[in-house]
C-alpha positions as CSV (number, residue, x, y, z in Angstrom):
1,X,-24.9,-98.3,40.1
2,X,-27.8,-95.5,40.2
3,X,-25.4,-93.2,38.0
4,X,-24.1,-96.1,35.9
5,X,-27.8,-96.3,35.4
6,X,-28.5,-92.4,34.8
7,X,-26.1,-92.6,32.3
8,X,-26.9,-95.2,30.3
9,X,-30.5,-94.4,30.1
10,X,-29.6,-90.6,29.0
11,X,-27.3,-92.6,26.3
12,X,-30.7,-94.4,25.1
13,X,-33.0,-91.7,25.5
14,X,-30.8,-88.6,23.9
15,X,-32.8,-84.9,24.0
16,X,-34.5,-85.1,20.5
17,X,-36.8,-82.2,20.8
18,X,-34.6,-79.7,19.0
19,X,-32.7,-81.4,16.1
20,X,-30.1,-79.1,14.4
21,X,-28.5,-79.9,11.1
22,X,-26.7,-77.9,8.7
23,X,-25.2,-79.0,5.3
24,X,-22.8,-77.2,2.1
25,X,-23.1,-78.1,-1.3
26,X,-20.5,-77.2,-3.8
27,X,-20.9,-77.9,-7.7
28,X,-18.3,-77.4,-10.2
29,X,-19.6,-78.0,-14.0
30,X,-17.5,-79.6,-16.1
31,X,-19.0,-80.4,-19.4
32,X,-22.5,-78.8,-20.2
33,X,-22.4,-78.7,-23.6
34,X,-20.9,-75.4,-24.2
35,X,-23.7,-73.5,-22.5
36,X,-21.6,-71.5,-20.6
37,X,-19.4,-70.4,-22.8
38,X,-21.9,-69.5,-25.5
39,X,-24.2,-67.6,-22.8
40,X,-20.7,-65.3,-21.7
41,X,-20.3,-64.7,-25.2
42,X,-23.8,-63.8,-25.6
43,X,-23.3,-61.2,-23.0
44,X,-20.6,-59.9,-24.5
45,X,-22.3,-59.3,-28.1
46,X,-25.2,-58.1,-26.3
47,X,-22.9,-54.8,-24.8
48,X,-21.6,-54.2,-28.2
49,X,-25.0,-54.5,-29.5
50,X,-26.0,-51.8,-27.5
51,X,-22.8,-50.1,-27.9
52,X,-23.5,-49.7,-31.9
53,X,-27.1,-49.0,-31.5
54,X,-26.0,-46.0,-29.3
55,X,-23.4,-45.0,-32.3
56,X,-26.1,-45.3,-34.9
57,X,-28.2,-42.4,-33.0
58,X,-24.9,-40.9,-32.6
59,X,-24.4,-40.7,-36.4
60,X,-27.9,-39.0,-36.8
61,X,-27.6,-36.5,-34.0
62,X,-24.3,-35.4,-35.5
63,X,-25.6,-34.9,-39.1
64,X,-28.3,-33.0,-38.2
65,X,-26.3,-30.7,-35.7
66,X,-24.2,-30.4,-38.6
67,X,-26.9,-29.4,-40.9
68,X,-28.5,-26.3,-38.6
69,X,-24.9,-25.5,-38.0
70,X,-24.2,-24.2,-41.6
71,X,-28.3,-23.7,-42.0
72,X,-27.3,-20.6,-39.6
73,X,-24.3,-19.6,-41.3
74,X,-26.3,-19.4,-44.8
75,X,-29.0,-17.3,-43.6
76,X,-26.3,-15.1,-41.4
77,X,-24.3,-14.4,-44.9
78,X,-28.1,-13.6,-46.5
79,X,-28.8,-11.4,-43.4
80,X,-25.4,-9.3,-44.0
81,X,-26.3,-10.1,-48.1
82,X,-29.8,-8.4,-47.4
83,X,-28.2,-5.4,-45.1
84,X,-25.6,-4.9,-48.3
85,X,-28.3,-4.6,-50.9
86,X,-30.7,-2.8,-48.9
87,X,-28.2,0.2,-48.5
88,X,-27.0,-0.2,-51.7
89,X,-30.6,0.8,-53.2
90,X,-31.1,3.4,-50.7
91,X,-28.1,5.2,-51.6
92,X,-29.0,4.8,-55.0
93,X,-32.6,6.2,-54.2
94,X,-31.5,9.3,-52.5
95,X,-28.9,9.5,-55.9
96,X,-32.3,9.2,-58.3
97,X,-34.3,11.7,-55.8
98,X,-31.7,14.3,-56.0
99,X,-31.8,13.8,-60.1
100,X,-35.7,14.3,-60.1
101,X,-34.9,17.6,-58.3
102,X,-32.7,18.5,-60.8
103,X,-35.0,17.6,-63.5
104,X,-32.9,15.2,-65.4
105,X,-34.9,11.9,-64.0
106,X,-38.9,11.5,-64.2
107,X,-41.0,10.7,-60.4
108,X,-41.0,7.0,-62.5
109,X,-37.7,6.3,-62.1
110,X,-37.8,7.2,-58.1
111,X,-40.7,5.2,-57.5
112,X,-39.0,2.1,-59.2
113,X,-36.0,2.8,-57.0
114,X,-38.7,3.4,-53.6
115,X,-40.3,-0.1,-54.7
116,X,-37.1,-2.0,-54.9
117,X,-35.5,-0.3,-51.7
118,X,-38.7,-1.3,-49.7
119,X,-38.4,-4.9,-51.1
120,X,-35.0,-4.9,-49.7
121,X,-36.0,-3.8,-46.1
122,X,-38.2,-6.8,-46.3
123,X,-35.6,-9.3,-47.4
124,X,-33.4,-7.8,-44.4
125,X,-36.4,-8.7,-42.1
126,X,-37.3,-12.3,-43.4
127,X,-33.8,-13.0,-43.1
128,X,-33.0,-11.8,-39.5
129,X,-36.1,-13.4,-38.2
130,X,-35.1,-16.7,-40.1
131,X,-31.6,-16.6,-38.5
132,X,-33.3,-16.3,-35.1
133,X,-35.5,-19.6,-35.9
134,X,-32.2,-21.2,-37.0
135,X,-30.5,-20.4,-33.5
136,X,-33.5,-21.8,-31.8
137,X,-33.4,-25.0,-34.1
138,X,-29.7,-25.6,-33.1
139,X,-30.0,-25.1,-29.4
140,X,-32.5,-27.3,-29.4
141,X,-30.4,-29.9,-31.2
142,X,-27.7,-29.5,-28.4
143,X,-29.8,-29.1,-25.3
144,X,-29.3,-25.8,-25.0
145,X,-32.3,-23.5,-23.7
146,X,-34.0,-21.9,-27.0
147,X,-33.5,-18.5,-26.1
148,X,-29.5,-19.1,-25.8
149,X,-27.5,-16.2,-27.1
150,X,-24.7,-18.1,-29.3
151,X,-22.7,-17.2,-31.8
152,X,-20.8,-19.4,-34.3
153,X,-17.4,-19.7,-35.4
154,X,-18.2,-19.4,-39.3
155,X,-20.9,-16.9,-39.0
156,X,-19.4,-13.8,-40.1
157,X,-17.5,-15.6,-43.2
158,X,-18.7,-13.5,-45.7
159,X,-19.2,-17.6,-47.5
160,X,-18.9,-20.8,-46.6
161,X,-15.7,-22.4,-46.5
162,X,-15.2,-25.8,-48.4
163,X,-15.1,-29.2,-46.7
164,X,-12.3,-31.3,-45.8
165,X,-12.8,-33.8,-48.8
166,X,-13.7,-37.0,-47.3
167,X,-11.5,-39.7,-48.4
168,X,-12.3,-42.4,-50.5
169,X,-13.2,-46.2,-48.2
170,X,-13.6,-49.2,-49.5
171,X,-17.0,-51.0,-49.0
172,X,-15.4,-53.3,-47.1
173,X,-14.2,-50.8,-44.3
174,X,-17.8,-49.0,-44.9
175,X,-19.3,-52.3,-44.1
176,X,-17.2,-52.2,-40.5
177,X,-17.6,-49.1,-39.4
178,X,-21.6,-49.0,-40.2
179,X,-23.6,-49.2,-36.6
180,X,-26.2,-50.5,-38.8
181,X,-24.0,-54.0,-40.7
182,X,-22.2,-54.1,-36.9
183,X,-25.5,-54.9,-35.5
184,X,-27.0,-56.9,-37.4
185,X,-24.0,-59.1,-37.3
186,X,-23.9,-59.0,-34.1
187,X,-27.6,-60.3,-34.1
188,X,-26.8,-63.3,-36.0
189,X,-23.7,-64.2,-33.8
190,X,-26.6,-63.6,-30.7
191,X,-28.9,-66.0,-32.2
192,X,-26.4,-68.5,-33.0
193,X,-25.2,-68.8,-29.9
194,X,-28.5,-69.2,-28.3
195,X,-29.1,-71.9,-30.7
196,X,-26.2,-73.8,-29.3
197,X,-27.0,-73.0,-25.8
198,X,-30.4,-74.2,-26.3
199,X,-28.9,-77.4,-27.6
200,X,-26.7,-77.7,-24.5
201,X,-29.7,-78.8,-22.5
202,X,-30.2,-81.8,-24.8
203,X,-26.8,-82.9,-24.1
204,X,-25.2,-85.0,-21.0
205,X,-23.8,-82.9,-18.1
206,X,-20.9,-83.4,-15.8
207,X,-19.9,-81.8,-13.0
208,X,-17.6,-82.6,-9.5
209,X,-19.8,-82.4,-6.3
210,X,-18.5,-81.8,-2.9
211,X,-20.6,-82.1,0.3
212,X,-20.5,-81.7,3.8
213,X,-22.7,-82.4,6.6
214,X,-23.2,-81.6,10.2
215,X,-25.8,-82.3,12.7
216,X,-26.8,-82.3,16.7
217,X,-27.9,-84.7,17.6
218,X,-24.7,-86.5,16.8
219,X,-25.6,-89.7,15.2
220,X,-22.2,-91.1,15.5
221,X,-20.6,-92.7,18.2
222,X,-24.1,-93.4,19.8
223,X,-26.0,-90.4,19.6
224,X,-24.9,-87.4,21.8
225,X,-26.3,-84.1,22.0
226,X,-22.9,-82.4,20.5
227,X,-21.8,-80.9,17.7
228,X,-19.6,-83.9,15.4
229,X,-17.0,-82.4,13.3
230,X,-19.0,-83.0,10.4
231,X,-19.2,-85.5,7.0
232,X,-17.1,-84.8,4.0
233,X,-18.3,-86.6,0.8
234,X,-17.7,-85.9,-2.8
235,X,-18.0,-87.4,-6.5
236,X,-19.2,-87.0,-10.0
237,X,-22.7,-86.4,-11.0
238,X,-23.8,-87.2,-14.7
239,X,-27.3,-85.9,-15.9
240,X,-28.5,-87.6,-19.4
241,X,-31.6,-86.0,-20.8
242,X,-33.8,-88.8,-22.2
243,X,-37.2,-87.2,-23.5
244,X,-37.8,-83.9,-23.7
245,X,-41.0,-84.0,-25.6
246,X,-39.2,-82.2,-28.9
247,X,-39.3,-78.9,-27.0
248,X,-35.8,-78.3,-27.4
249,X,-35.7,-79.3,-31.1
250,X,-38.3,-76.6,-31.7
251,X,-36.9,-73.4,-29.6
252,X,-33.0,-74.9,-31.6
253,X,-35.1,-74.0,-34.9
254,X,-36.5,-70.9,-33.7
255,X,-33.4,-69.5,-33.1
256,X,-31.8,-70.5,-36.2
257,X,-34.3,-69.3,-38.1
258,X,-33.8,-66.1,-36.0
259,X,-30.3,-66.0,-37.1
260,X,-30.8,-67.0,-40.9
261,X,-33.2,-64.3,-40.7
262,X,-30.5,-61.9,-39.4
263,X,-27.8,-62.7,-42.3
264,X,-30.8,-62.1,-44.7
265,X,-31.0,-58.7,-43.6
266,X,-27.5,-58.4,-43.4
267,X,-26.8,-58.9,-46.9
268,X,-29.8,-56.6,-47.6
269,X,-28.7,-53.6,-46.0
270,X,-24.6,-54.1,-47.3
271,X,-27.1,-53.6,-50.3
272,X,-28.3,-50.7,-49.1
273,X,-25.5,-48.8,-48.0
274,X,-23.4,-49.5,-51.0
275,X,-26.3,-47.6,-52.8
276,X,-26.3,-44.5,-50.3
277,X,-22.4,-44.4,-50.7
278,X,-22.8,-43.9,-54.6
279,X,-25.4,-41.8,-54.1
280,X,-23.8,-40.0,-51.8
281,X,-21.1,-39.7,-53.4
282,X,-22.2,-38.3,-56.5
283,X,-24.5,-35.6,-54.8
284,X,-21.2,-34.6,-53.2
285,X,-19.6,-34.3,-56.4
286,X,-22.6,-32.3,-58.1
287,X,-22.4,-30.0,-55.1
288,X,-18.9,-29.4,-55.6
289,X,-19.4,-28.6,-59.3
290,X,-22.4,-26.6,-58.7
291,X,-20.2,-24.4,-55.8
292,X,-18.0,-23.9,-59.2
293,X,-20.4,-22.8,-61.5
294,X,-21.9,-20.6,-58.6
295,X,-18.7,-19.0,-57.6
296,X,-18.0,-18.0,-61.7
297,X,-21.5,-16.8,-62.0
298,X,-20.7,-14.4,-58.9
299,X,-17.8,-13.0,-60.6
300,X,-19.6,-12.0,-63.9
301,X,-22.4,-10.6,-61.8
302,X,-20.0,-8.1,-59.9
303,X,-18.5,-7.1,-63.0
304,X,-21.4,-6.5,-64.5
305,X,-22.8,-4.4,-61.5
306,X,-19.1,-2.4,-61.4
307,X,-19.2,-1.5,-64.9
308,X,-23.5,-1.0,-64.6
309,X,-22.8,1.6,-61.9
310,X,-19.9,3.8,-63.6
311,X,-22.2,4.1,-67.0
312,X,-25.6,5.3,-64.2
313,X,-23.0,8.2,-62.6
314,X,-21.7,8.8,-66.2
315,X,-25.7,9.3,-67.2
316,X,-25.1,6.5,-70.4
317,X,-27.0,3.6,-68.6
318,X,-30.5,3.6,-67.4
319,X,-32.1,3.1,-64.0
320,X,-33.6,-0.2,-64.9
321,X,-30.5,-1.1,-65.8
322,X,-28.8,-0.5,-62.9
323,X,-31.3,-2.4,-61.1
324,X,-31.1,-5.6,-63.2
325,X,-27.7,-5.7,-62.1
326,X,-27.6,-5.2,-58.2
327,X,-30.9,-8.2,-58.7
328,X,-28.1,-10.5,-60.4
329,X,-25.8,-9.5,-58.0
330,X,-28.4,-10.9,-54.9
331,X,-29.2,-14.0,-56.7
332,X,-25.8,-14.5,-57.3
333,X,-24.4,-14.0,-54.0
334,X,-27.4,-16.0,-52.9
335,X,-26.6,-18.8,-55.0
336,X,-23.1,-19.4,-54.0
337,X,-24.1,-19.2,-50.3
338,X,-26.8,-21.8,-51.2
339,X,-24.0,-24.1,-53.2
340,X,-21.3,-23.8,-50.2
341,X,-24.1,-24.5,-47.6
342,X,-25.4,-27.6,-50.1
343,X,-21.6,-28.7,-50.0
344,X,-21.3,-29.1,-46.6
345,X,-24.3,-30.8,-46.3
346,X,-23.2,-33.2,-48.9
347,X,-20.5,-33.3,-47.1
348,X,-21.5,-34.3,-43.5
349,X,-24.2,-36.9,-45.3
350,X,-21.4,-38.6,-46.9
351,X,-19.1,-39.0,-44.0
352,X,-22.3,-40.7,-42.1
353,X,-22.8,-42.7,-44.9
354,X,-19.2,-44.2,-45.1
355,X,-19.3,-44.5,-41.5
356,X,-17.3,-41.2,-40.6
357,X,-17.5,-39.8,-37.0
């Protein structure tokens, strides 16, 4: 009887000192108003946001790499332009000393020569130091240390080769490939969809609950000081927003403000680029026509020095002459390195603008 006893009054007096309980929820959404699905696709805009920022940098790094690339073979072909002129007036200074020692030119006519030959030496100088700055500029544009030692492809090309002629795109297509359109639709997609998820909280929510329980004390069974095997429940939770005190109406307005904001801009800057693509387009096409006119002008100018210098050794053509000539023969050579430089320039601007890589 004394253990019948024992038992029963450890049965109603169970060890509640230490209480141990331990409980799993699980929630499964089923309707919440399109919230997630508009915040994945949110993400996903968001990465090729960033993806078309990061081309539209790309764009600009390229063009101006491009542009200190051939900046460097200009002023290389001026260099060798500079190193060509400068010995042509010295050997034609040691020609007009020799005459003044034979008495058939006057001290005049060396000095003009000494003069012209010293303005050549500078030219020759100007232009190696500014193909040294050019260097630096472009290894600085590529990340390479400034005091690199690099040497191009085209920089012994005696002139610039043409362009590829960039083919002709329809605005359409420009539109698409443009970082700049692609993000600013993108933007407006963004804002719309927050919009919409912002208007998912104002909505009723569904979702299947599941939940299970364990505890020790056991409460069932009497209560025993063991682990139970635990309470499975489960059902459907519904959440209706009533009042919200018109703070969701206001952030739904916000944002599609935002958006109409973001179309606006949209349509401003298809504006835009259709302007820099005719723009571009005909500065190509003058630089192109001026490379023509250059290249002609070159031609004349060489003849013109040829047939200058057999008339000074045949003693029928003046010294002054002679130097008129190999001056339009500089400025000529000059120019049509300036034109084929200014073409690919053109060039690489125009490919950026149509969206090019």
């Amino acid at each position: 009887m004394n253990a019948i006893g024992a038992d029963i009054d450890k049965a109603l007096h169970p060890d509640l000192h230490n209480i141990w309980m331990g409980a799993v929820t699980v929630q499964q959404p089923v309707f919440v108003g399109g919230k997630i699905l508009y915040s994945n696709k949110m993400a996903a805009w968001g990465e090729d946001l960033a993806q078309s920022k990061y081309d539209l940098e790309e764009a600009q790094v390229v063009l101006d790499v491009e542009q200190a690339y051939w900046q460097i073979v200009s002023i290389a072909g001026k260099k060798r332009l500079s190193e060509s002129y400068a010995d042509l007036l010295h050997t034609l200074e040691s020609d007009v000393n020799a005459s003044v020692k034979a008495g058939v030119m006057t001290e005049s006519d060396a000095l003009q020569i000494k003069v012209k030959a010293n303005e050549a030496d500078m030219l020759r100088t100007k232009a190696t130091n500014g193909l040294t700055l050019a260097k630096m500029l472009l290894c600085q544009r590529i990340g390479l240390p400034l005091d690199s030692d690099i040497e191009l492809a085209d920089e012994h090309l005696d002139m610039v080769p043409l362009p590829e002629r960039p083919r002709d795109k329809s605005l359409d297509d420009i539109y698409a490939d443009r970082p700049e359109t692609r993000s600013l639709e993108l933007a407006s997609r963004i804002y719309d969809a927050k919009a919409k998820v912002i208007r998912a909280d104002g909505l009723p929510k569904v979702a299947l609950t599941a939940n299970w329980l364990v505890s020790n004390p056991n409460p069932y069974n009497g209560i025993q000081n063991t682990w139970n095997g635990g309470m499975l429940s489960s059902g459907v939770m519904v959440n209706i927003p009533l009042f919200h005190g018109l703070e969701n109406t206001n952030k739904y307005r916000k944002a599609r403000a935002e958006a109409s904001l973001y179309r606006t801009q949209l349509e401003d800057a298809k504006e835009k680029i259709e302007l820099q693509v005719t723009r571009e387009r005909k500065t190509y096409g003058e630089a192109l026509e001026k490379l023509s006119m250059a290249q002609a002008h070159l031609a004349s100018a060489e003849e013109n020095l040829r047939t200058a210098t057999i008339g000074f050794e045949a003693g029928v053509i003046s010294t002054s002459t002679v130097l008129s000539a190999q001056t339009a023969w500089l400025s000529a050579h000059s120019d049509c390195l300036d034109a084929g430089t200014e073409l690919q320039m053109a060039a690489a601007a125009l490919r950026k603008a149509e969206g090019m890589k």
